[in-house]
Kinemage of the C-alpha trace (Angstrom):
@kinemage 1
@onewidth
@group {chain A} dominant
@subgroup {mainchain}
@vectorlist {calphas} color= white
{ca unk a 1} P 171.693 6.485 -21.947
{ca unk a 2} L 174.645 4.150 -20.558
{ca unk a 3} L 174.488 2.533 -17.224
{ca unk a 4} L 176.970 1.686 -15.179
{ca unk a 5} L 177.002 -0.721 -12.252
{ca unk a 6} L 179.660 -0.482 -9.494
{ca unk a 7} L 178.428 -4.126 -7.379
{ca unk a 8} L 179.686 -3.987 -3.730
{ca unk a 9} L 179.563 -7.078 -2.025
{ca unk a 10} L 180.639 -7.865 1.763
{ca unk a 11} L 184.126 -10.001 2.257
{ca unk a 12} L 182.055 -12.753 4.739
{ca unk a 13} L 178.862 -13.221 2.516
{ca unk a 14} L 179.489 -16.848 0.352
{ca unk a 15} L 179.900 -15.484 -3.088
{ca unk a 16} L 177.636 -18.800 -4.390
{ca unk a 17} L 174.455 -17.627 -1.725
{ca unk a 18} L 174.389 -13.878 -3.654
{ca unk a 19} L 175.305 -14.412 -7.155
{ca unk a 20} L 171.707 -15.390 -7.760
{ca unk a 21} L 169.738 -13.050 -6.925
{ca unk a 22} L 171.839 -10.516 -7.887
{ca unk a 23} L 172.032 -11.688 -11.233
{ca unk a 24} L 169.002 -12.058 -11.709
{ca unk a 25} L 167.891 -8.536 -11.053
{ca unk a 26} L 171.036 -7.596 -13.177
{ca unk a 27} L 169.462 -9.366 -16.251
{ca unk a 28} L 165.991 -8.309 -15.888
{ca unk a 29} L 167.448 -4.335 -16.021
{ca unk a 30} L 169.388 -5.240 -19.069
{ca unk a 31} L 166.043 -6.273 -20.847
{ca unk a 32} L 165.180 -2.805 -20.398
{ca unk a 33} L 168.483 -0.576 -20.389
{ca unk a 34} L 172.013 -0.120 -21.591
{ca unk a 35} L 173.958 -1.635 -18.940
{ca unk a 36} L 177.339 -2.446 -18.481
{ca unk a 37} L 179.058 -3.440 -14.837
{ca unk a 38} L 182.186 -1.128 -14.315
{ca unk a 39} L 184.801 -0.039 -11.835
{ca unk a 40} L 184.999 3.386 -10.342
{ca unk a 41} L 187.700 4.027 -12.082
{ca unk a 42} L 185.475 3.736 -15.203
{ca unk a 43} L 182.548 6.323 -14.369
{ca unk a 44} L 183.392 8.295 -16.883
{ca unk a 45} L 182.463 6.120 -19.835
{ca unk a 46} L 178.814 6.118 -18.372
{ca unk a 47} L 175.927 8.203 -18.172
{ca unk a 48} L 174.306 7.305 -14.800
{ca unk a 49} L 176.560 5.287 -12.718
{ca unk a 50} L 174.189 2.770 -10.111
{ca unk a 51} L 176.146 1.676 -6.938
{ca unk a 52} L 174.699 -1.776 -6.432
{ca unk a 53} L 174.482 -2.603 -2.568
{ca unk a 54} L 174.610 -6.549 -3.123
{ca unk a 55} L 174.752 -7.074 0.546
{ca unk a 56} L 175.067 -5.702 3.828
{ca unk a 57} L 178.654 -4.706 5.426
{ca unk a 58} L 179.273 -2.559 2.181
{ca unk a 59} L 179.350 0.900 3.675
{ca unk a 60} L 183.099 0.886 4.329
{ca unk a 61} L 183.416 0.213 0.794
{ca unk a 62} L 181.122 2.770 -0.518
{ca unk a 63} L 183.266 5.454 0.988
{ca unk a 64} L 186.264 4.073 -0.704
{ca unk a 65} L 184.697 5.116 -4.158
{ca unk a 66} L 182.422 8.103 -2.900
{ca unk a 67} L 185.471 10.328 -3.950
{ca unk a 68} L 185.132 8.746 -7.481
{ca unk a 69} L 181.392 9.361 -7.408
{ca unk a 70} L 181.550 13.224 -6.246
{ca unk a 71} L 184.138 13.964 -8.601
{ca unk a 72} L 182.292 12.707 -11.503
{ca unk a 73} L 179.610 15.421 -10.933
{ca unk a 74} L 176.652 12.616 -12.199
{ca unk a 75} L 174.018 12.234 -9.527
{ca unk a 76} L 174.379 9.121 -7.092
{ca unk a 77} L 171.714 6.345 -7.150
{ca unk a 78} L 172.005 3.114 -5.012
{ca unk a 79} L 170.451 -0.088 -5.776
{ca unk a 80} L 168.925 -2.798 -3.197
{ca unk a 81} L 168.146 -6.487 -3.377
{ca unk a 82} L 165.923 -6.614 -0.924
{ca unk a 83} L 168.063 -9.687 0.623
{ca unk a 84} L 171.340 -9.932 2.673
{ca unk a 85} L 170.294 -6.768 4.654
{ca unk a 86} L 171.086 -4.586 1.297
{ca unk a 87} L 168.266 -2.257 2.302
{ca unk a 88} L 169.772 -1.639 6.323
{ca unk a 89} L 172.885 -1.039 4.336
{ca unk a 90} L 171.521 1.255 2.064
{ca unk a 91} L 169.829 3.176 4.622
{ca unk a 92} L 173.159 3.749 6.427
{ca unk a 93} L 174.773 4.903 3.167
{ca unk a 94} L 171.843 7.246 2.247
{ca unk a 95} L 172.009 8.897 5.769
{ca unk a 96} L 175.935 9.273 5.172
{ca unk a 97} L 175.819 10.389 1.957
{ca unk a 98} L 173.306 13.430 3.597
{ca unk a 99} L 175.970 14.192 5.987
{ca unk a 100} L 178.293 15.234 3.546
{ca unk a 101} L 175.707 17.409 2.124
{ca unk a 102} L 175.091 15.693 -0.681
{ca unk a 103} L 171.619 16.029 -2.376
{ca unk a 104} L 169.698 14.528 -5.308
{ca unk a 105} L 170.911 10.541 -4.218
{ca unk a 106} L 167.787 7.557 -5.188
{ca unk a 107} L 167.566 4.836 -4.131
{ca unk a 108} L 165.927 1.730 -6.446
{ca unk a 109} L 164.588 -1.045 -3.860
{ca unk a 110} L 160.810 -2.809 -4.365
{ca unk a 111} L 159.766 -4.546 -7.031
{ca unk a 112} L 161.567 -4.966 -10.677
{ca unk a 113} L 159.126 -2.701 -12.481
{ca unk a 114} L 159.333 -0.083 -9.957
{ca unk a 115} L 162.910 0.136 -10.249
{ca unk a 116} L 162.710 0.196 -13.974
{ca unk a 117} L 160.307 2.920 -13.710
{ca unk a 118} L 162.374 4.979 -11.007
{ca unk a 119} L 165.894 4.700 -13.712
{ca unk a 120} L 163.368 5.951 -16.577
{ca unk a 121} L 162.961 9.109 -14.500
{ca unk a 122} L 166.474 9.191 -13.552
{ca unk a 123} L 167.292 9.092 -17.408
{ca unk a 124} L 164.486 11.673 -18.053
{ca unk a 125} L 166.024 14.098 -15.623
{ca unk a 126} L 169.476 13.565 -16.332
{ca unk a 127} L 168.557 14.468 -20.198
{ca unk a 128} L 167.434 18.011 -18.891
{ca unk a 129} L 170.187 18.555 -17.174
{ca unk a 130} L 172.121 18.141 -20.000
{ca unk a 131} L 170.054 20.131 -22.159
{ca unk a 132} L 170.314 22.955 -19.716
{ca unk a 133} L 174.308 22.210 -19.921
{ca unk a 134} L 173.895 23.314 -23.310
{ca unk a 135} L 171.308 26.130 -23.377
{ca unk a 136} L 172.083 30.017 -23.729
{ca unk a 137} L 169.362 31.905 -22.311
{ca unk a 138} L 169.320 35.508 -23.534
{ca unk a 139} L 168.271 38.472 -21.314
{ca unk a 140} L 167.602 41.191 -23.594
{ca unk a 141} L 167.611 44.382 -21.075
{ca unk a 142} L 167.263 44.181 -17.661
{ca unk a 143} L 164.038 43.351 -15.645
{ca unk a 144} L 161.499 46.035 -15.646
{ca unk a 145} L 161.998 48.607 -12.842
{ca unk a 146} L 158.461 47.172 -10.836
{ca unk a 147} L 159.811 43.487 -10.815
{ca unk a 148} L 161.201 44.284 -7.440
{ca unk a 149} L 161.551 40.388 -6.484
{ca unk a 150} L 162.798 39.219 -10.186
{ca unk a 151} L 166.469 39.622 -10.262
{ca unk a 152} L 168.634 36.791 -9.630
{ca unk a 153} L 172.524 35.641 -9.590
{ca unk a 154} L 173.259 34.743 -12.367
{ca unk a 155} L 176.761 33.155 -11.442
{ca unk a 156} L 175.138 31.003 -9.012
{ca unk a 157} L 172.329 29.969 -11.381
{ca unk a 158} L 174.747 28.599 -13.787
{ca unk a 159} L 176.670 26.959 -10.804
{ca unk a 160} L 173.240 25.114 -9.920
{ca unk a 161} L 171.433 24.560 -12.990
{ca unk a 162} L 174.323 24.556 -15.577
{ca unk a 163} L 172.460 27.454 -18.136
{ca unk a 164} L 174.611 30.057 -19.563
{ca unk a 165} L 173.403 33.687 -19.771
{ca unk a 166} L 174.392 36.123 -22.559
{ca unk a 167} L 173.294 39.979 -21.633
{ca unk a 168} L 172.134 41.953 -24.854
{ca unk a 169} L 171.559 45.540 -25.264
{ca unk a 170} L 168.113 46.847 -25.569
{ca unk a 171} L 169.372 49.091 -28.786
{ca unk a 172} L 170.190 45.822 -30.937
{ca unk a 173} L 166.756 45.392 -31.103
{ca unk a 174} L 165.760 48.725 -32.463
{ca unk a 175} L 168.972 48.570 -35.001
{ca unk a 176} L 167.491 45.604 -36.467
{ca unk a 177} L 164.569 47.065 -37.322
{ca unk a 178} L 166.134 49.267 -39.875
{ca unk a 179} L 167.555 46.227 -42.146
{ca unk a 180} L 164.408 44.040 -43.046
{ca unk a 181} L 162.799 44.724 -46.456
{ca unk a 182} L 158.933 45.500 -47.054
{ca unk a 183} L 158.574 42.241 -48.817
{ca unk a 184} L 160.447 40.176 -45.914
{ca unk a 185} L 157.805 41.557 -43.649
{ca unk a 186} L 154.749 40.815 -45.459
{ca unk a 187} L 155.583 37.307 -46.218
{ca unk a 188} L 156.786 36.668 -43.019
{ca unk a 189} L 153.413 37.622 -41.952
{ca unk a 190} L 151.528 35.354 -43.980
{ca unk a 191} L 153.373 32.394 -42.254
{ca unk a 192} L 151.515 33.268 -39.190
{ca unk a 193} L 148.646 32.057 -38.198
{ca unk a 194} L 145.942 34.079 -39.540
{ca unk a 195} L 143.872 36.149 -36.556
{ca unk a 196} L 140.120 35.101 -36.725
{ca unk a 197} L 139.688 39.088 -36.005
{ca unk a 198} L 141.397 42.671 -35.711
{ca unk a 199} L 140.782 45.074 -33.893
{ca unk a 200} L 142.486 48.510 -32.909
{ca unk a 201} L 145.616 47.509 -35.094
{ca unk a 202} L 145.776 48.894 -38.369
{ca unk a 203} L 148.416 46.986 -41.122
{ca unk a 204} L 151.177 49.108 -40.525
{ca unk a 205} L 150.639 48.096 -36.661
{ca unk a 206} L 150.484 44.409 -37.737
{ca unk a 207} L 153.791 44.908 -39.838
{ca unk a 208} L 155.895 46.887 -37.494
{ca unk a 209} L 155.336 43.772 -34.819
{ca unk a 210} L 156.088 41.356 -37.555
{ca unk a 211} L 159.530 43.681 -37.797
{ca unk a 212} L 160.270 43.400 -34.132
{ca unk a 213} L 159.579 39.838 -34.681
{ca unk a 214} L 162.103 39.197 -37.073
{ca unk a 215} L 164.664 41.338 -35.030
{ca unk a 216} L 164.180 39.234 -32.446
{ca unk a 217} L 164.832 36.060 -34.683
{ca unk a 218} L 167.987 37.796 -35.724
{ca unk a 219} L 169.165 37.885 -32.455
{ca unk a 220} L 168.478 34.444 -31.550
{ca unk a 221} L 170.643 33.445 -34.382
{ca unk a 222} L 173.346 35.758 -34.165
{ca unk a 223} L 173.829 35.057 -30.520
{ca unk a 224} L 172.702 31.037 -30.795
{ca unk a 225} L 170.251 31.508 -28.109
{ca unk a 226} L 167.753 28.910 -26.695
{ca unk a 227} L 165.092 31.384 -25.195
{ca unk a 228} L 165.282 35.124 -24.436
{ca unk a 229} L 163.311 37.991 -22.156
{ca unk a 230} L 162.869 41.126 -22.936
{ca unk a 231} L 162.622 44.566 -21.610
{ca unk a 232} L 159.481 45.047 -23.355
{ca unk a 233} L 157.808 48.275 -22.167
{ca unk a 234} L 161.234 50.268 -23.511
{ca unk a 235} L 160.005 49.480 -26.953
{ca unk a 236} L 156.580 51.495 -26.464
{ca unk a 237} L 158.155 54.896 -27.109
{ca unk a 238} L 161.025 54.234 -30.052
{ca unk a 239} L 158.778 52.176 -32.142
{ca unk a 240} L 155.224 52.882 -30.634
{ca unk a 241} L 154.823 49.274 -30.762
{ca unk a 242} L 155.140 46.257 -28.548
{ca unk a 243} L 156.578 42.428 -28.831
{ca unk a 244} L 153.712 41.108 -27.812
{ca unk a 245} L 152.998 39.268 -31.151
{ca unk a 246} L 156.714 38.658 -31.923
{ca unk a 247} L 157.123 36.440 -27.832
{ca unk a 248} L 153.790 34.811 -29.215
{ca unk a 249} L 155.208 33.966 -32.371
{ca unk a 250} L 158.967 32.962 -31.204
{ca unk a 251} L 156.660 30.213 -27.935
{ca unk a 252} L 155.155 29.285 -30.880
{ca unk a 253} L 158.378 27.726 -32.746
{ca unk a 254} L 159.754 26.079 -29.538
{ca unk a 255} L 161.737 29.295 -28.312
{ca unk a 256} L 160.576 30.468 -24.416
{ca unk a 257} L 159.868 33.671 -25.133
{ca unk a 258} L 159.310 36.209 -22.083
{ca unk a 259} L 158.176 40.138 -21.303
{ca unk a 260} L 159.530 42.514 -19.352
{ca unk a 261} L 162.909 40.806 -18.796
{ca unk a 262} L 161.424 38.805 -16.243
{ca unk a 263} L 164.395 35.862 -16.118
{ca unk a 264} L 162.657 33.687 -13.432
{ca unk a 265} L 159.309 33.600 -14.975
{ca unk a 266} L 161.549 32.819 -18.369
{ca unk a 267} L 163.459 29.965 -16.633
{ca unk a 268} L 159.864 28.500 -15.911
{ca unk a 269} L 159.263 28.594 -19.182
{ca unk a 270} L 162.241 27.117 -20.278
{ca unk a 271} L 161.549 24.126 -17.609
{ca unk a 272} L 158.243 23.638 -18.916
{ca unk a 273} L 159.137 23.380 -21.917
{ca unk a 274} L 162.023 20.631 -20.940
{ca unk a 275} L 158.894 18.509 -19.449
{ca unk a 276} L 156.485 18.629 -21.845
{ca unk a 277} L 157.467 20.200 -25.175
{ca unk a 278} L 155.146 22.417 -25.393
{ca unk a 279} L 154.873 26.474 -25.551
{ca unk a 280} L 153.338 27.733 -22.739
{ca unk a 281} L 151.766 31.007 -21.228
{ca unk a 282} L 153.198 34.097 -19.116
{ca unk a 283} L 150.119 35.839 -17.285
{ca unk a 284} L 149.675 37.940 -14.156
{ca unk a 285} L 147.359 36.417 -11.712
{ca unk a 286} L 145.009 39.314 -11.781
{ca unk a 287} L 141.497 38.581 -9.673
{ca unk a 288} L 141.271 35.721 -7.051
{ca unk a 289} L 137.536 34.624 -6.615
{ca unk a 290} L 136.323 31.106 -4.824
{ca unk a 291} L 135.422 29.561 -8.095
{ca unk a 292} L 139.172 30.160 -9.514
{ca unk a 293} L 142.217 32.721 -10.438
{ca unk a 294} L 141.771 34.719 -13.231
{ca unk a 295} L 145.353 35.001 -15.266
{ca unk a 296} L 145.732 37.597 -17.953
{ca unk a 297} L 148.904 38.884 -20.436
{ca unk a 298} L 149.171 39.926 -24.111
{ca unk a 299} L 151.598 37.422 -25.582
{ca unk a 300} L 149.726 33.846 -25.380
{ca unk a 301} L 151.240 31.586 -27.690
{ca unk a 302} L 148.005 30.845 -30.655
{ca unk a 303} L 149.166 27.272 -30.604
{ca unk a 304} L 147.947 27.507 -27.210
{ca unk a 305} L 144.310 28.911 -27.721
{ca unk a 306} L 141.304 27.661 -29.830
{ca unk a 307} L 140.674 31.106 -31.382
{ca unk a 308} L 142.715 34.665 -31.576
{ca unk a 309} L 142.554 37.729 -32.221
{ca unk a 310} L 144.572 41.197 -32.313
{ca unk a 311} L 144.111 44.301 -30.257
{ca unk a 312} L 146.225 46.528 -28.888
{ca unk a 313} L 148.051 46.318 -26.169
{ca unk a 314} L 146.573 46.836 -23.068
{ca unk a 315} L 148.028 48.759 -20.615
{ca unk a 316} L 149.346 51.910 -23.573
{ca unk a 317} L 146.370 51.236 -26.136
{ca unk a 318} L 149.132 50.837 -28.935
{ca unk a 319} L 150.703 47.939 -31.329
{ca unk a 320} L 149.654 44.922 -31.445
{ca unk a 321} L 148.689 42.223 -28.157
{ca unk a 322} L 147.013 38.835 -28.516
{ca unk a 323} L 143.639 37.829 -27.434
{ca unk a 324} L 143.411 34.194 -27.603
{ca unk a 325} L 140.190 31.790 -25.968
{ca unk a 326} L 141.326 28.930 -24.054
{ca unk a 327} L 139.470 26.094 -24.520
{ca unk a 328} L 138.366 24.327 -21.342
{ca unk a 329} L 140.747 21.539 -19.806
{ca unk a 330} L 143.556 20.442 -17.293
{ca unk a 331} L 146.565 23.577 -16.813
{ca unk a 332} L 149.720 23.465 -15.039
{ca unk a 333} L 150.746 26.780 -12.812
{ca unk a 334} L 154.086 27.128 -12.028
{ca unk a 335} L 156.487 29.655 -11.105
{ca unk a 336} L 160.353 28.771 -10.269
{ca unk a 337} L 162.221 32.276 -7.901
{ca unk a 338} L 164.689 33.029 -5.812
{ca unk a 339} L 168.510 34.419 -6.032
{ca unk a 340} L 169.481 30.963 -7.075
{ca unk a 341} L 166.159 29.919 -8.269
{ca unk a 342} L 165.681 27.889 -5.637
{ca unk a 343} L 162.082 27.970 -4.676
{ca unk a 344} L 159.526 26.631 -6.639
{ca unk a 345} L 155.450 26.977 -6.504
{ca unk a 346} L 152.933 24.515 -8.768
{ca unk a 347} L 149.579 23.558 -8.731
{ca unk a 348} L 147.282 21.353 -11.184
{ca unk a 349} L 143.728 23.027 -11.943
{ca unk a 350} L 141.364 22.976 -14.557
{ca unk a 351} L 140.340 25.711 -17.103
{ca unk a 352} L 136.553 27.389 -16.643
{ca unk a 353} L 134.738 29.665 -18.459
{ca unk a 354} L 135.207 33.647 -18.586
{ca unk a 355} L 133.524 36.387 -19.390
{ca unk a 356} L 136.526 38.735 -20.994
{ca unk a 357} L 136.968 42.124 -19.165
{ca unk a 358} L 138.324 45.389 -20.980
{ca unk a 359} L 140.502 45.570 -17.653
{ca unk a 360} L 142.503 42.758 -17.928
{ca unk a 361} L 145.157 42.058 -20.188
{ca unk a 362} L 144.120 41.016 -24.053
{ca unk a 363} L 143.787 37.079 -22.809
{ca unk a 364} L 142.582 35.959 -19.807
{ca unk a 365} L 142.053 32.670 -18.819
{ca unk a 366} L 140.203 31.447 -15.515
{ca unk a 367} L 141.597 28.717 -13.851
{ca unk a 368} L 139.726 26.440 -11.319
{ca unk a 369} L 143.064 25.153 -9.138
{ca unk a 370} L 142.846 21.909 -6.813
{ca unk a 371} L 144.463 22.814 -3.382
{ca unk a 372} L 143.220 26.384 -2.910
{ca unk a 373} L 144.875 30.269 -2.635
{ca unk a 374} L 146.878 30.047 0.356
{ca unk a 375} L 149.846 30.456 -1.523
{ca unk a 376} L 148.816 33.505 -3.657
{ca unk a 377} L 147.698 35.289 0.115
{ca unk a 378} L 150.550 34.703 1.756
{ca unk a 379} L 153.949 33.883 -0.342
{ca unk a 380} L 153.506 34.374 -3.992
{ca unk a 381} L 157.130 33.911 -5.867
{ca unk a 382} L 156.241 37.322 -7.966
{ca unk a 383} L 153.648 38.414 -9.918
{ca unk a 384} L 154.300 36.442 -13.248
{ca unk a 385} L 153.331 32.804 -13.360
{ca unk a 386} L 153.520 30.315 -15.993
{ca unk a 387} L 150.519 27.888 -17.389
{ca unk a 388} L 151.030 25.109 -19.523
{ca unk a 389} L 148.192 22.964 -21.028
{ca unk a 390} L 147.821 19.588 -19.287
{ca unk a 391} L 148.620 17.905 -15.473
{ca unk a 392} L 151.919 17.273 -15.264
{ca unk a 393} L 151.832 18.243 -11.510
{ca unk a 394} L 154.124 14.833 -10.888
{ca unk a 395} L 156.673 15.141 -13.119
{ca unk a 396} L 157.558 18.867 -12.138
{ca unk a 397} L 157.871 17.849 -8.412
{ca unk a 398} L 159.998 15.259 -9.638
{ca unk a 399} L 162.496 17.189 -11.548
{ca unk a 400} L 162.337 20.554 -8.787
{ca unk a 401} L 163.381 17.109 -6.270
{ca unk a 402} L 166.161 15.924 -8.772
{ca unk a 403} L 167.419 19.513 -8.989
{ca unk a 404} L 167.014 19.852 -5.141
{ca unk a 405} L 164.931 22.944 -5.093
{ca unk a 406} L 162.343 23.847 -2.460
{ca unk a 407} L 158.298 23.999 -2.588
{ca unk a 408} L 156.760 26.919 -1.411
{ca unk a 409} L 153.463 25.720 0.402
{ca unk a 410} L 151.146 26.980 2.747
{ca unk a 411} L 151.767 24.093 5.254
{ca unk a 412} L 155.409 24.927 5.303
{ca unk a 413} L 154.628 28.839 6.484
{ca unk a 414} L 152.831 27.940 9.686
């Protein structure tokens, strides 16, 4: 990505006292990034413009270009010296800036390789904003009628997080079904990775998922969509089926696939993904107990797991769901809600072992978490919540910060 620099430097500081230090920090960022020192009017040939507070008695200045900076939509980061009282100007600008209720501003002051590491970040969240510039999320019918707390505006999603939205009827799915030959199916099937056991579904239960699978996949590429949700339980009845293998299969080639047209729980996926590049895992919690949270659904990705297998689904006892094992190891929970998605929940915790329960969704996974239940108690963001192998409980607090959206915590309800 392109830096730009936009030095401000105070009319009574001696131009030969400065230039020193400031080149030198200057030079040591150019080792390291694309850098290029420009003029306000210029921001638009950059990627993440820096405002470099040289020295102290800038503020008046910064104004003069904050209408440049706002209008160019990129976030606003300030650098300090550290010398000729850049930080106490810096301060002031950073409290002004908050006035005008403007979030998301950094500030890069401390030591080189801090700084270095604090623009790496920038760059890394900048490059998911963009890819959420560009993604088209597809809600497939609308959220299931018991996802009371699930719907959000869409208008002002876009408006804050840049996605699109493209609204598809529930009946394309079941029109597609009609279209795919015999032979498509079966060799589709054998692309998948095999189940280490079956049972409940027969072959013509394997095969009809593998069809709503592939009507999925046609929709995806007729409408050019990123991820989708569906209103899964409306399929039980037309096909006496359920997408449980097909939102497996789609996680498993990099599309967020989620049930019950549950957009929020999708959009965590989505952000998950963005951080990690990895599929990840829908589940209800569905038992609390002092020695961890068991979390269960029927559409775990098999990339996920360390061994699958088919049964039916589990609340009608039809189709096809997926019973994976989860091997033991660090997890992610998240789960990002609100109108505007707004409010965000995660914890880091730690995979234990399970005895599986025919009362519980086809996988369940049991999840040791670090900072207790308090939230689950008293202020859960829904009932879905998303689990994604490995700790990455820094770099989602990060980005949720970038984007300006607020924790839910159990210190912040007292």
């Amino acid at each position: 990505m392109k830096i730009g620099v936009i030095s401000l430097v105070s009319d009574v500081h001696n131009p030969s006292a400065i230039a020193g230090n400031s080149n030198t920090i200057l030079s040591l960022l150019k080792q390291s990034f694309e850098i290029e020192e420009i003029n306000i009017s210029e921001i638009h040939r950059v990627d993440i413009p820096i405002v470099f507070i040289v020295t102290g008695g800038t503020e008046h200045k910064f104004k003069k270009i904050f209408p440049g900076l706002l209008h160019s939509g990129k976030p606003i980061t300030l650098l300090s010296t550290g010398s000729h009282n850049s930080l106490p100007a810096c301060l002031e600008i950073l409290y002004w800036i908050d006035k005008q209720g403007i979030k998301n501003t950094l500030l890069l002051h401390g030591s080189i390789d801090s700084i270095k590491e604090k623009i790496e970040k920038r760059c890394h969240h900048i490059e998911i904003a963009e890819k959420l510039n560009k993604m088209n999320i597809g809600v497939i019918g609308k959220p299931s009628d018991w996802l009371i707390s699930s719907d959000v505006n869409y208008d002002n999603v876009h408006k804050k997080w840049g996605i699109n939205f493209t609204f598809i009827e529930l009946h394309e799915v079941l029109e597609n079904m009609n279209i795919f030959l015999p032979t498509d199916i079966k060799e589709t099937l054998l692309k998948f990775p095999p189940a280490g056991y079956i049972d409940g579904p027969g072959e013509k239960d394997i095969l009809e998922a593998v069809k709503i699978y592939l009507s999925l996949k046609k929709i995806v590429t007729d409408y050019r969509l990123s991820s989708l949700t569906l209103r899964c339980f409306d399929l039980l009845k037309p096909l006496n089926n359920t997408g449980c293998l097909a939102l497996s299969r789609l996680n498993d080639e990099g599309i967020p696939a989620g049930c019950e047209g549950d957009t929020p729980a999708l959009f965590t996926m989505v952000i998950n993904r963005l951080i990690t590049g990895n599929p990840t895992f829908m589940a209800n919690p569905s038992q609390i107990h002092e020695d961890g949270i068991i979390f269960a659904h029927c559409t775990v990705p098999t990339s996920m797991v360390q061994s699958f297998g088919y049964e039916t689904h589990f609340e009608s006892g039809i189709g096809v769901g997926v019973a994976g094992t989860f091997a033991p190891g660090p997890v992610t929970i998240s789960k990002i809600n609100g109108d505007d998605l707004d409010h965000y929940y995660v914890a880091a915790g730690n995979i234990t072992t399970i005895n599986a329960s025919r009362n519980f969704c086809r996988t369940q996974v049991k999840i040791k978490i670090l900072q207790g239940y308090d939230y689950f108690f008293k202020f859960p963001l829904g009932n879905h919540h998303i689990i994604s192998s490995g700790n990455h409980l820094t770099m989602f607090h990060e980005l949720m910060n970038f984007f300006s959206v607020r924790a839910k915590s159990a210190r912040k309800s007292q």
